[in-house]
N, C-alpha and C positions, 0 to 999 in steps of 0.2 A: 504494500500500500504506500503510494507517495503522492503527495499534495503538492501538487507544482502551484507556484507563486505567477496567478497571470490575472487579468482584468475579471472579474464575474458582472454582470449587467444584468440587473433586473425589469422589473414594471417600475419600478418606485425609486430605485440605488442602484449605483456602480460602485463597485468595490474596486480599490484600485492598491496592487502593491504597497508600500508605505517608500517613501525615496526621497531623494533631495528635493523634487519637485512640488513634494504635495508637504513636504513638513513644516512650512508656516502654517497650512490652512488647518493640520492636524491640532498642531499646538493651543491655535486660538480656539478648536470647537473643543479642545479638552481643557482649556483655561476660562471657558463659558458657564460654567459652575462649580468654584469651588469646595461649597460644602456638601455637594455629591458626595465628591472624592471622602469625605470623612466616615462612611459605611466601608469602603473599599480594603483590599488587601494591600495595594500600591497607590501612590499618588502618583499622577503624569499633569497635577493641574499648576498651578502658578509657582514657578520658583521651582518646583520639580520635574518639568519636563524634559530634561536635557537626560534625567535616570532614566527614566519612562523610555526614551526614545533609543537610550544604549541597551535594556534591557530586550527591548522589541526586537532591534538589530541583531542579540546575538539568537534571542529565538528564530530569526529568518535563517540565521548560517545554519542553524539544528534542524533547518528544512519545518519550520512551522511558520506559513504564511502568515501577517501581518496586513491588514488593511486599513487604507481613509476607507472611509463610511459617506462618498457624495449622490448628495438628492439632486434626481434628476431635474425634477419641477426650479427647480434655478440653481443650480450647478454648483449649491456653496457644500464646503467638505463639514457633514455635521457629527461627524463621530469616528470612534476606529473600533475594528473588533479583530479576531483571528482566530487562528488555531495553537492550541497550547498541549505539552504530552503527548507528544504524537507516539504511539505504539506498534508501529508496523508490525512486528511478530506476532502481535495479539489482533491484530487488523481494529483500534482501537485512537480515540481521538479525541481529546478535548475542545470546544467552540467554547472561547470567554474572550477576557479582558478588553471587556464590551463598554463603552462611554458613549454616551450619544449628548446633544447639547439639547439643553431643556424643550425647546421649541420641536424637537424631531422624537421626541417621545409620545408615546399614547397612539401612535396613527401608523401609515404602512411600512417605514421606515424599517422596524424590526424585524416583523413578517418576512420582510422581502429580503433584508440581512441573510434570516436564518434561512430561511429555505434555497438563497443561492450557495451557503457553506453547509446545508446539509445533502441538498443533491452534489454538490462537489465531492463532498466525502466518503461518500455513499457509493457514487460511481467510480471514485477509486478504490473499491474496494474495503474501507470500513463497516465495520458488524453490529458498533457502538460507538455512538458518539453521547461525550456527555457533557455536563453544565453543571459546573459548581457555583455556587453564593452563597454568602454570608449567611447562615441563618436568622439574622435580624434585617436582614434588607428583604422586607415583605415586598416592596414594589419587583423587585427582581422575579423573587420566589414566584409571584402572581403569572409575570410576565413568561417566565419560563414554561410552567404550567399548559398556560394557555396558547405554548407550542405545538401541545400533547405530547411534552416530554413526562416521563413518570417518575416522581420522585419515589427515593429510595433509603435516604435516613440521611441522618446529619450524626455528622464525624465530630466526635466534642475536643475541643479545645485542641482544634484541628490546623490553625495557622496565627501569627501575631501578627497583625495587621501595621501597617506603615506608623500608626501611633502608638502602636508597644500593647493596645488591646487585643487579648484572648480570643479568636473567633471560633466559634463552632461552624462549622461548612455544610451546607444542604446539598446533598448529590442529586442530579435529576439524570436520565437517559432513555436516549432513543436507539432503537434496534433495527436493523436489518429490516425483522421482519414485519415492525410497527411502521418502516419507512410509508411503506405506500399509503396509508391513511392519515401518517400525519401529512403527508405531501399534499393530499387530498383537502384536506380541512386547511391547511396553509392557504392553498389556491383559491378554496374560499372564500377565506378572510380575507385576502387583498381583491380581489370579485367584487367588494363590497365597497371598497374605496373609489 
């Protein structure tokens, strides 16, 4: 299983490598709210993003794509997201280190995210993909959810987050064999928009 680093295009988002060329637009839609960031495991917003953006890059060398997150309806970069733990022996893959800026939340923005990084991953060959959060970031938990990813428990006192807090981690994932209905139900969802 490999995840090659190339454009995904949706109805609603282009995902696009993360590079020299788009890491202003990155910076500023993940400096667009910074006490987001205060639920989170990393910080990439103000004063931070220069960690955020060397972290990203060594995940690109380990072959886990990294994307800006640009809406198509006016062409501005409103988030990043990728792939994280990539598992090829196990044909297994994490989708996170997802920021979107306030205004690109709630509407097709994510939908259209996940469903271009789940049929990517899918069609290369992953079994499992999954989605970790916080388990106090309910707006995530929700979001996830309503993927038709299945959560599966939370891991206690599973990571310490960028402010020295204790997190417990909520695991969610999507299978193989659940693909084609979440894809189905995805399809719907942006159908709607």
């Amino acid at each position: 299983m490999k995840l090659d680093s190339r454009i995904l295009e949706g109805r609603f988002v282009r995902l696009e490598p993360i590079g020299p060329a788009n890491r202003e637009a990155v910076e500023a839609a993940l400096a667009s709210d910074p006490e987001g960031w205060a639920i989170m495991a990393t910080n990439g917003g103000p004063g931070r993003f220069d960690g955020w953006w060397a972290a990203a890059d060594v995940r690109v060398g380990k072959g886990e794509p990294v994307f800006a997150v640009r809406r198509l309806s006016d062409g501005q970069v409103v988030g990043g997201t990728g792939y994280l733990e990539l598992r090829p022996e196990h044909r297994g893959v994490e989708i996170g280190a997802t920021f979107y800026r306030p205004d690109a939340r709630g509407g097709p923005v994510n939908p259209d995210c996940k469903l271009l990084l789940l049929e990517h991953a899918f069609a290369a060959g992953a079994l499992r993909v999954e989605f970790i959060t916080d388990a106090l970031n309910h707006r995530s938990r929700a979001a996830i959810t309503k993927l038709g990813a299945v959560e599966e428990g939370v891991l206690r006192r599973h990571k310490i987050t960028w402010t020295g807090r204790i997190r417990g981690t909520a695991v969610f994932s999507i299978t193989d064999e659940e693909w084609p209905g979440v894809r189905a139900g995805l399809e719907a969802r942006l159908s709607a928009f």
